[in-house]
C-alpha positions in Angstrom: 66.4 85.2 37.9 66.1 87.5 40.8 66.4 90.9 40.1 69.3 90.8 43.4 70.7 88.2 41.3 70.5 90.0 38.1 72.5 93.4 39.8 74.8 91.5 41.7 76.1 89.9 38.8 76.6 92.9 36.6 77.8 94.7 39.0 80.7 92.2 40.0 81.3 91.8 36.1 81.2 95.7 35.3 84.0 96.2 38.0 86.1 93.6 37.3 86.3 95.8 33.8 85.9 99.4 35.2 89.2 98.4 37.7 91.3 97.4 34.4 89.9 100.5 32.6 90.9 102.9 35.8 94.4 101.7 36.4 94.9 102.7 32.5 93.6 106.2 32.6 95.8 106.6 36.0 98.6 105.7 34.1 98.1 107.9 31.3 97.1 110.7 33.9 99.9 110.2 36.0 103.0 109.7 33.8 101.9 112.1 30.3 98.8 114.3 30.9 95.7 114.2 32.9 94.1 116.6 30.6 94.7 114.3 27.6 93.8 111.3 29.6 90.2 112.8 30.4 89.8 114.0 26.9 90.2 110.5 25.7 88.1 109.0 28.3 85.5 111.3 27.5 85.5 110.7 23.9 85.4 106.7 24.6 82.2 107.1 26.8 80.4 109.3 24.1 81.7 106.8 21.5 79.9 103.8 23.4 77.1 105.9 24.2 76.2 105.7 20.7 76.7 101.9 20.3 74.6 101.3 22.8 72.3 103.3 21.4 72.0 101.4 18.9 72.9 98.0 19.7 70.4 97.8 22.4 67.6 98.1 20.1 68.8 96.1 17.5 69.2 93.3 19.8 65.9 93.8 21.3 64.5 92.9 18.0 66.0 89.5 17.9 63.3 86.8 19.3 63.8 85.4 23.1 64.9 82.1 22.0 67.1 82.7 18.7 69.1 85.3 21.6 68.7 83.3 24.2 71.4 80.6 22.1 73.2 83.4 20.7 73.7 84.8 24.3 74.6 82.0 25.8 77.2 80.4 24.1 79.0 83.7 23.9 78.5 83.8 27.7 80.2 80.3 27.4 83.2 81.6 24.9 84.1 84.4 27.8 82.9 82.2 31.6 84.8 79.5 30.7 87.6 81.7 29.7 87.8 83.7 32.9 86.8 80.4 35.1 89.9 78.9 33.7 92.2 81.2 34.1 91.0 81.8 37.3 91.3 78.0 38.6 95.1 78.2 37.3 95.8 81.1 39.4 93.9 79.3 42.3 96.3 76.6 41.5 99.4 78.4 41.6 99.9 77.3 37.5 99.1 81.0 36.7 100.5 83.9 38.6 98.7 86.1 40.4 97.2 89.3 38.2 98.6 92.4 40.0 97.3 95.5 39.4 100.0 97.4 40.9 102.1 95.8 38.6 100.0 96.3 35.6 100.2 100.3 36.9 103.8 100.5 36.8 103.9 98.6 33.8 101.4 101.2 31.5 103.3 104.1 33.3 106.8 102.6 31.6 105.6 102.3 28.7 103.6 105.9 28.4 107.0 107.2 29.6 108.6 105.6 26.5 106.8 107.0 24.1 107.3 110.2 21.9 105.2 113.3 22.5 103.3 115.4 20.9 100.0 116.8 20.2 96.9 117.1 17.7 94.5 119.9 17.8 93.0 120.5 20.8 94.7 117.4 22.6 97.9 118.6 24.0 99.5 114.4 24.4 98.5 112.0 21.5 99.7 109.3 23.3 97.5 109.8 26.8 94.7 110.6 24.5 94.8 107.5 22.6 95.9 104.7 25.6 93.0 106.3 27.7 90.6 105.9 24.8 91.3 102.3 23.9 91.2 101.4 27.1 88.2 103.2 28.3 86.0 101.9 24.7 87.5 98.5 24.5 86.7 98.2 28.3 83.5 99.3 28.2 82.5 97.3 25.0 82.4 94.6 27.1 80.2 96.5 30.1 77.7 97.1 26.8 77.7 93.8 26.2 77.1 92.8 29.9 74.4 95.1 30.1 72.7 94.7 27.0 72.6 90.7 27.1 71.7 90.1 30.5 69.2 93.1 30.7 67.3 92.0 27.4 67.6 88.6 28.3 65.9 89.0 31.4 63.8 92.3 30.4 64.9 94.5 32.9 67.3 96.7 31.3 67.2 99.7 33.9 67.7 97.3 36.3 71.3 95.9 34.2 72.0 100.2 33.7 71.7 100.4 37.0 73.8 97.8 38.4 76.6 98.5 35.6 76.5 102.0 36.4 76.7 101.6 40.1 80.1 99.3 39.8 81.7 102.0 37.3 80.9 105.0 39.7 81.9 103.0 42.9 85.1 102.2 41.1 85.9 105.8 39.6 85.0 107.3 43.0 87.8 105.2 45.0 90.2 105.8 42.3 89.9 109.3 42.3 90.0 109.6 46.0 93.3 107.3 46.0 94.8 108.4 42.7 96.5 105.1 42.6 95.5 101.4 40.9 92.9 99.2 43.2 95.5 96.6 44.2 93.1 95.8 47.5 90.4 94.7 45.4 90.1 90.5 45.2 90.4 90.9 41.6 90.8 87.8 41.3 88.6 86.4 43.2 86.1 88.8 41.6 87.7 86.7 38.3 86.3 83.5 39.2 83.0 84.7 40.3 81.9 86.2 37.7 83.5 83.5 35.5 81.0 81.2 37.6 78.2 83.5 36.6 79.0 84.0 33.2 79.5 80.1 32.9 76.4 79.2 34.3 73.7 82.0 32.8 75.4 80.8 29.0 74.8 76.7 30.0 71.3 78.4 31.1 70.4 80.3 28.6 71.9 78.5 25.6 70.1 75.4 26.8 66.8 77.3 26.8 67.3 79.1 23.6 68.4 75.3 22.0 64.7 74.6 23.1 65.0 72.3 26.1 63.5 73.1 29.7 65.7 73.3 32.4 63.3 71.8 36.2 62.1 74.5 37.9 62.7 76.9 34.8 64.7 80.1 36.5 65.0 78.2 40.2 67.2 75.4 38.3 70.0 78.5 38.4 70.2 78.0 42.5 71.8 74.6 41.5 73.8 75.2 37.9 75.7 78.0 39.5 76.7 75.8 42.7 78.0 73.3 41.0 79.3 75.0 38.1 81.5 76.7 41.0 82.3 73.2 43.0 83.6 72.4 39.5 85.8 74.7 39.2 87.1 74.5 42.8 87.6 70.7 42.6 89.8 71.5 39.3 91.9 74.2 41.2 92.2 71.7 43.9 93.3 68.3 41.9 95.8 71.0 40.1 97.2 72.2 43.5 97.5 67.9 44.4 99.1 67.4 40.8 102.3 69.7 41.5 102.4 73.5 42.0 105.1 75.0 39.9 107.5 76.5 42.2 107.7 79.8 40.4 104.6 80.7 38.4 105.5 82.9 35.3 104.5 86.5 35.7 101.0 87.8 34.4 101.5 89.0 30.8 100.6 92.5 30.7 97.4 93.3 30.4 95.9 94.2 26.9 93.3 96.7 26.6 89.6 95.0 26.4 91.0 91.5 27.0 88.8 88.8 29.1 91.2 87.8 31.0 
């Protein structure tokens, strides 16, 4: 793999989740406390700090090909669960996810609830929503980072690229103050479900002990048609019957691949 190939694709996965994580810390900001809300988010980032810390060595001991399977079929689990939600939103079977709705739908719900402090955090409530968020969130950059970067021994390189989506994402939102709603989420969705799809049928085929042609050149064709797939699937869904009113996005739970 390229290392273009290798930041690209962290990158595009770390922002889908850094998005999701923003719009709930600007709803716990924006409707209870913003001092609360950046207390939890700070605790959340020195919380994953240490599981990185010591996830990334522990998986680092695990040999190439024993991870390699592991890796990739976990890669399968989530791809082909964002690839498929994705085709039934391409589809019109799923509606649209909407992150201005998923906004005004935290905000109602932090209004809701009862306040109240502990200690040195004046709102419980924004405390905890922007912690959950932030550390379930960011779990699943770790795990991004930490697989692909190990798998393809370039770490830094997997930091870097993770580290450059989350900043680019927390920069626009604190100059906006208001949920990305202008960035293809979506679309986002089903490319990094293409990705994800096709370095797990990679990598768990290597790690099984079979040889893809080409070795790493072999990926300029899985993820290709890994992505046709997908599109012919949207497309035969769209032929079958589009449901005339798509039932509205569930709202979105904290650290879910979705």
């Amino acid at each position: 793999m390229s290392a273009w190939v290798l930041f690209l694709t962290v990158f595009l996965a770390c922002a889908v989740e850094a998005v999701e994580a923003l719009t709930i810390v600007l709803a716990a900001g924006t409707s209870r406390h913003w001092g609360s809300a950046l207390q939890g988010t700070a605790a959340a980032l020195v919380v994953l700090a240490a599981v990185v810390a010591v996830l990334g060595p522990a998986i680092g001991l695990i040999p190439l090909d024993p991870l390699r399977l592991l890796v990739g079929a976990l890669l399968l689990v989530f791809g082909l669960q964002w690839l498929r939600k994705a085709v039934l939103r391409a589809s019109g079977h799923k509606a649209l996810h909407d992150e201005d709705a998923a906004y005004a739908q935290q905000v109602a719900a932090a209004g809701a609830a009862a306040t109240g402090g502990r200690g040195r955090v004046r709102d419980w409530y924004a405390f905890t929503l922007s912690f959950k968020g932030v550390f379930l969130e960011g779990l699943e950059v770790a795990f991004i980072v930490v697989t692909f970067g190990d798998n393809q021994r370039d770490v830094p390189l997997a930091v870097f690229g993770a580290l450059a989506a989350v900043l680019t994402v927390a920069a626009v939102g604190v100059a906006i103050r208001a949920p990305l709603a202008r960035v293809p989420e979506n679309t986002m969705k089903f490319a990094v479900g293409t990705m994800l799809t096709s370095f797990g049928l990679f990598w768990s085929t290597e790690g099984a002990g079979a040889h893809w042609p080409g070795s790493d050149t072999a990926l300029l064709v899985i993820v290709p048609a890994v992505a046709l797939l997908a599109v012919g699937c949207a497309a035969l869904l769209r032929r079958g019957g589009t449901p005339t009113a798509p039932a509205p996005d569930s709202p979105p739970v904290e650290g879910s691949l979705r």
